[in-house]
C-alpha positions in Angstrom: -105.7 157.9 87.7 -105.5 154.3 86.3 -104.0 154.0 82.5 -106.5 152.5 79.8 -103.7 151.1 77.5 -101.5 148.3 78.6 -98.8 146.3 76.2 -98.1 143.2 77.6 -96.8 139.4 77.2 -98.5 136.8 78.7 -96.9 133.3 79.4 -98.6 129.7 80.1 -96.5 126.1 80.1 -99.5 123.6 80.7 -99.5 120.2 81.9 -99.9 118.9 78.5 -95.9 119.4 78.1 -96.6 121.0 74.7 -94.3 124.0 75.1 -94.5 127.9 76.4 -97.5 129.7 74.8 -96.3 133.5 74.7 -98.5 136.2 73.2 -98.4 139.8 72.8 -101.4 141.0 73.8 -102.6 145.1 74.1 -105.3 145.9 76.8 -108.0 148.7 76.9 -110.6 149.6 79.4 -112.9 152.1 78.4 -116.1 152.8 80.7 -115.1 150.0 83.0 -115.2 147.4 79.6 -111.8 145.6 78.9 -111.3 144.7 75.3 -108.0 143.4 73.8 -105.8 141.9 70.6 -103.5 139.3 70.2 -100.8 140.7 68.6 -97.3 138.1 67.7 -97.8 134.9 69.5 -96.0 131.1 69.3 -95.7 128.1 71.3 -91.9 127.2 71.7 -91.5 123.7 71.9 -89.6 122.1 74.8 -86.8 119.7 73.7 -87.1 115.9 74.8 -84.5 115.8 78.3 -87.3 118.8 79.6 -90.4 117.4 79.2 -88.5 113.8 80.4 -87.6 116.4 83.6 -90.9 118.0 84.0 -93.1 114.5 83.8 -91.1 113.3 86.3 -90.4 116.5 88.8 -93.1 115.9 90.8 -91.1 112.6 92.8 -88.1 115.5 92.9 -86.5 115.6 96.1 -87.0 119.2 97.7 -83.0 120.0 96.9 -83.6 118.3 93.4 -86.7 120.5 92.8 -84.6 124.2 93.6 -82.3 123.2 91.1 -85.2 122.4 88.5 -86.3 125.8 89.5 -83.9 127.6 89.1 -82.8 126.4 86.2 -86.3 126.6 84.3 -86.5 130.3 85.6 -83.2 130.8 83.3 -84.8 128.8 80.5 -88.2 130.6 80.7 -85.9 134.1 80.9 -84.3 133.2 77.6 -87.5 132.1 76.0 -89.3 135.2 76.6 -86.3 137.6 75.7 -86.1 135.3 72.3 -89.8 136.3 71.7 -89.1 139.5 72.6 -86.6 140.1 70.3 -87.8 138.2 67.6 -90.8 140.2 67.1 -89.1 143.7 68.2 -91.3 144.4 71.3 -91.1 147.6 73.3 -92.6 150.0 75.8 -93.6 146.5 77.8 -95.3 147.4 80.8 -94.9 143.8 81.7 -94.1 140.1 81.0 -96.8 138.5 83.3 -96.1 134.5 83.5 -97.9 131.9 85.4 -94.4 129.2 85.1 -95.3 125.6 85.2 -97.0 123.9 87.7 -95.3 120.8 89.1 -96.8 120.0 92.4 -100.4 121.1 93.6 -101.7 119.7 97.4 -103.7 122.7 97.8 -105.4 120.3 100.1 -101.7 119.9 102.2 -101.7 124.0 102.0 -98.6 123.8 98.9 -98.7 124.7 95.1 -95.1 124.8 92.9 -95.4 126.6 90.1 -91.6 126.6 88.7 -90.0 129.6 86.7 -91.6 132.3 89.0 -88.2 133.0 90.9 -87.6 136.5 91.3 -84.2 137.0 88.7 -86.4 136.1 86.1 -87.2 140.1 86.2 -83.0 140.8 85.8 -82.7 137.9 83.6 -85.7 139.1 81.0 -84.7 142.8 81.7 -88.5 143.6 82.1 -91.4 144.0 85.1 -92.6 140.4 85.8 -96.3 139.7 87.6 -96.1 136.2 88.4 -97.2 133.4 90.9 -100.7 133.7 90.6 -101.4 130.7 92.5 -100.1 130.8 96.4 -101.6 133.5 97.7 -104.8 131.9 97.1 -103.6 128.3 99.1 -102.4 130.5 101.9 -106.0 131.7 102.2 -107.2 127.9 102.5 -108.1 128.1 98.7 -108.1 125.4 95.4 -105.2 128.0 94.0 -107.1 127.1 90.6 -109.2 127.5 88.4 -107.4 131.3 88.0 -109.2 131.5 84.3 -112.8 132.2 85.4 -112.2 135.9 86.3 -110.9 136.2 82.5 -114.0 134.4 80.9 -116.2 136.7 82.9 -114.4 139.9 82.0 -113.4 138.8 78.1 -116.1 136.2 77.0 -118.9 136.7 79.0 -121.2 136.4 75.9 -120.9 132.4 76.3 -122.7 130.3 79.6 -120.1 128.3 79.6 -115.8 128.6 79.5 -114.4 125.1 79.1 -110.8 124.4 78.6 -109.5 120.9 77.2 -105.5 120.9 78.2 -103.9 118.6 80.1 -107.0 118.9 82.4 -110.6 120.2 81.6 -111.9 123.0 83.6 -115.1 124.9 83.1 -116.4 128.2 84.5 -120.0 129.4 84.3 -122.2 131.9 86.3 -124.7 130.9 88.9 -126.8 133.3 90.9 -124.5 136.3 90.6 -121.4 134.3 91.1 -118.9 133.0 88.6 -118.2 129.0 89.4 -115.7 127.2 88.4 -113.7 123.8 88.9 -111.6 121.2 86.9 -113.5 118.5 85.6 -111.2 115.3 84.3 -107.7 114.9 83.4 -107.4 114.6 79.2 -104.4 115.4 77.3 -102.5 114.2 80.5 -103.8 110.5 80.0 -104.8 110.8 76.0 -101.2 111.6 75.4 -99.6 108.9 77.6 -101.2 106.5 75.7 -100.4 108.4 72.0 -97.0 108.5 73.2 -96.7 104.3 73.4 -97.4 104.5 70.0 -94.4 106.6 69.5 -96.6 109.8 68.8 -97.0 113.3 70.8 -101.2 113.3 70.6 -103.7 111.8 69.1 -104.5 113.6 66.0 -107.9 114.7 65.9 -108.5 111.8 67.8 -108.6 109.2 64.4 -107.1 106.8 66.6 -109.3 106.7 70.0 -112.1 106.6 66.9 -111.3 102.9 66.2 -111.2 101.7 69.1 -114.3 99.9 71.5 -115.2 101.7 74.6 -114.8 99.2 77.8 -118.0 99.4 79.8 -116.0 98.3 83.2 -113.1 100.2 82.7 -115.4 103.3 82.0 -117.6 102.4 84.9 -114.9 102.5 87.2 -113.3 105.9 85.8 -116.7 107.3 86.5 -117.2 106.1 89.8 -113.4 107.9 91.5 -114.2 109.9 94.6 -113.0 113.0 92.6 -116.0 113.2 90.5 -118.6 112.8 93.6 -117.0 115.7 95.1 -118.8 119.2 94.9 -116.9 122.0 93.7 -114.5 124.1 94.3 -111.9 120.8 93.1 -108.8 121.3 91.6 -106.8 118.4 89.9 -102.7 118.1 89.6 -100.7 115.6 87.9 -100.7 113.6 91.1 -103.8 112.5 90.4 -103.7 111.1 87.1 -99.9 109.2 88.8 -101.4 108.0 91.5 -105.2 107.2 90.6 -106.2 107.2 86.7 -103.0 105.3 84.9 -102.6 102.9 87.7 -106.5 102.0 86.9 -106.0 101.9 83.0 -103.4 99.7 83.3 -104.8 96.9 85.4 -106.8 96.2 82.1 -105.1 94.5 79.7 -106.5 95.9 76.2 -105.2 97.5 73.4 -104.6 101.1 73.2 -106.9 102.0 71.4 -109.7 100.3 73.2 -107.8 102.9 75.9 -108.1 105.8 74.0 -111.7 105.2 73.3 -112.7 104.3 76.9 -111.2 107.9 78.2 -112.4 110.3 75.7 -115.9 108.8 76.5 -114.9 109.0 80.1 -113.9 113.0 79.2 -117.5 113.3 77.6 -119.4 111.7 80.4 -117.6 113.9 82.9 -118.3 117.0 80.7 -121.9 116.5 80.2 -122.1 115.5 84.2 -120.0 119.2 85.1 -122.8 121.3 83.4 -125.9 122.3 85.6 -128.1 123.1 82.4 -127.2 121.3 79.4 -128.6 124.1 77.0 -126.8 127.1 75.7 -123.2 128.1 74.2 -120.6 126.0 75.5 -117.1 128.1 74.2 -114.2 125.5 73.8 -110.3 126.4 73.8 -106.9 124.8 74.4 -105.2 121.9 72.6 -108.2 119.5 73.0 -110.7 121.3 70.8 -108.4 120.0 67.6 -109.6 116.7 68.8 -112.6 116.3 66.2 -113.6 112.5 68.2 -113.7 114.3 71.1 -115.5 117.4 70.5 -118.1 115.2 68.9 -118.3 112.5 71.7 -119.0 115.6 74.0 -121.6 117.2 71.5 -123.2 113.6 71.3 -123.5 113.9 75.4 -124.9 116.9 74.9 -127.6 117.4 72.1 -128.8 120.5 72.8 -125.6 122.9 73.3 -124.2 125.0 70.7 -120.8 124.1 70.8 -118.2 127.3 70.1 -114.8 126.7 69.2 -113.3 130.1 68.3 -110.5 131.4 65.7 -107.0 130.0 66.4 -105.3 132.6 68.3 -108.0 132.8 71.0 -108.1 128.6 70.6 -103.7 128.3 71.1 -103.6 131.1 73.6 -106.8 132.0 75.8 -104.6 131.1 78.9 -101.6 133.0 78.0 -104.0 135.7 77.3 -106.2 135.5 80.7 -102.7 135.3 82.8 -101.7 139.4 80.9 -105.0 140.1 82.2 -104.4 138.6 86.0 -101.4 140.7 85.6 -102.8 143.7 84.8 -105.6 143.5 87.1 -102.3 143.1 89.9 -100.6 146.4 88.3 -104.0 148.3 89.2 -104.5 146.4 92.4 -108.1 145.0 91.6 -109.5 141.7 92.5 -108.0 138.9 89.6 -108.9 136.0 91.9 -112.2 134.7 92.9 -113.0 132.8 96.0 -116.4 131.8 94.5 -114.0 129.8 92.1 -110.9 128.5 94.4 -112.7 128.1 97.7 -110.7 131.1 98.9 -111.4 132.7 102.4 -112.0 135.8 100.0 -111.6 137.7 96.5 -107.7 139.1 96.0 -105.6 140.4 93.8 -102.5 137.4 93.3 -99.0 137.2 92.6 -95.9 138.5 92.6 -94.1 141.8 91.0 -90.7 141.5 90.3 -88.7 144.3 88.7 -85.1 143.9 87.1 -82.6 143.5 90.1 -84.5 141.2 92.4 -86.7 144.2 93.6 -90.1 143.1 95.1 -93.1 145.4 94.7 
């Protein structure tokens, strides 16, 4: 017989570079409903020679990048026993991590998500379900979105589940399945540009707010191959490397102009991603504290209810979705949808490491 209770941690490092999200969260299923609270949660910070390591990982030589990994498996370990400690955790029955991506072709059959090796269950002393991600490429699949199946079994009260983090990503349900896909790149690019004015983001978006949109910059941003393409899409850094900077920068205007130009791009692409433009729209992750934006996408569309939700769900949705992937893994059941990644079908992902390098 399956348990009801489960006390878990989940663990998410996204591609804004902001820092590990870890959160305590306790799981019940009662008459085939999950519910669930966040209990102790933070985001620890990564210090200035990782995120210098981690922007730039993904031109890593393949020697270059098992070192990286290795190393970020101890760091992650140490994180998560810090948290652990710190708030006096027990009876865990698991730590379930996603790691951080660096590379994703799932086009060339490959996703790297670092900090998944399997010490990290000796190192932390605890059960790890982790690696969510290449299972799904092996089965000719995106390998992402994996937060759908969460906003169809936690917040399936809303029509659409959008995410604003170093990418966007939405999820929605359409004719008995859930869909879902990234659409742009935006704390990947908003921040590059914060960070040549010497400052980690954009708050609330005050400065993208004085700037002037340019109408040929944004026509071209509109017009990449990316955003013609039907779904199931995913996006990875590679993208915004190799395709958005390279275009920003061939126009010489000021930053802010910059700013302004891509969080209308960001809106655009929002409005565009949404098959009816009626209905609650819930909003999470670091880009919903990003007032010009949220109100450049409300002003795309007039006649959605946008949701943004209290700050624990807001700082930690993804940290909370990946406990559930993990539980869903514990009890063998279906966490990832091939409605969602392209997949040749539904499967339950990743890895389960227990302390001594034992594989379940």
């Amino acid at each position: 017989m399956q348990k009801e209770f489960y006390n878990l941690i989940g663990v998410m490092s996204g591609t804004s570079l902001d820092g590990v999200d870890l959160a305590h969260i306790q799981f019940e299923i009662k008459n085939k409903q999950w519910s669930f609270k966040i209990l102790e949660s933070e985001t620890v910070p990564y210090s200035t020679d990782w995120v210098n390591q981690l922007k730039s990982a993904v031109d890593f030589s393949k020697e270059n990048l098992e070192i990286l990994n290795k190393k970020y498996t101890q760091l992650l370990s140490q994180i998560i026993v810090n948290f652990i400690e710190k708030h006096q955790i027990t009876n865990l029955d698991a730590v379930c991590s996603h790691g951080h991506t660096i590379l994703h072709q799932p086009q060339n059959g490959f996703t790297l998500q670092i900090g998944n090796l399997p010490e990290i269950a000796t190192l932390t002393g605890q059960k790890i379900v982790c690696d969510f991600r290449v299972e799904d490429v092996q089965l000719d699949g995106q390998g992402a979105p994996l937060v759908p199946i969460g906003d169809r079994i936690l917040f399936s009260e809303y029509d659409y589940c959008m995410n604003l983090g170093g990418f966007s990503n939405v999820s929605f349900e359409e004719n008995g399945k859930r869909i879902a896909f990234d659409i742009s790149p935006v704390n990947t690019v908003l921040n590059f540009y914060a960070d040549q004015l010497g400052l980690n983001y954009d708050d609330k978006g005050k400065i993208s707010s004085t700037g002037k949109i340019h109408t040929e910059l944004l026509s071209k941003l509109n017009s990449l191959e990316f955003y013609q393409q039907p779904h199931p899409k995913s996006l990875g850094f590679e993208f915004v490397k190799e395709t958005v900077l390279p275009l920003m920068e061939s126009y010489k205007i000021s930053i802010e102009n910059k700013l302004r130009t891509f969080t209308e791009h960001i809106a655009i692409q929002t409005a565009l991603a949404l098959p009816e433009k009626k209905g609650r729209l819930f909003i999470t992750g670091g880009g919903a504290y990003n007032d010009f934006l949220i109100f450049c996408i409300q002003k795309q569309l007039p006649k959605m209810t946008v949701v943004i939700p209290e700050k624990k769900i807001l700082e930690f949705k993804e940290a909370l979705i990946f406990a559930l992937l993990g539980v869903l893994k514990l009890r063998n059941e279906i966490n990832v949808l091939s409605s969602v990644t392209g997949a040749k079908e539904d499967h339950s992902g990743g890895f389960i490491y227990l302390p001594n390098h034992i594989k379940n």
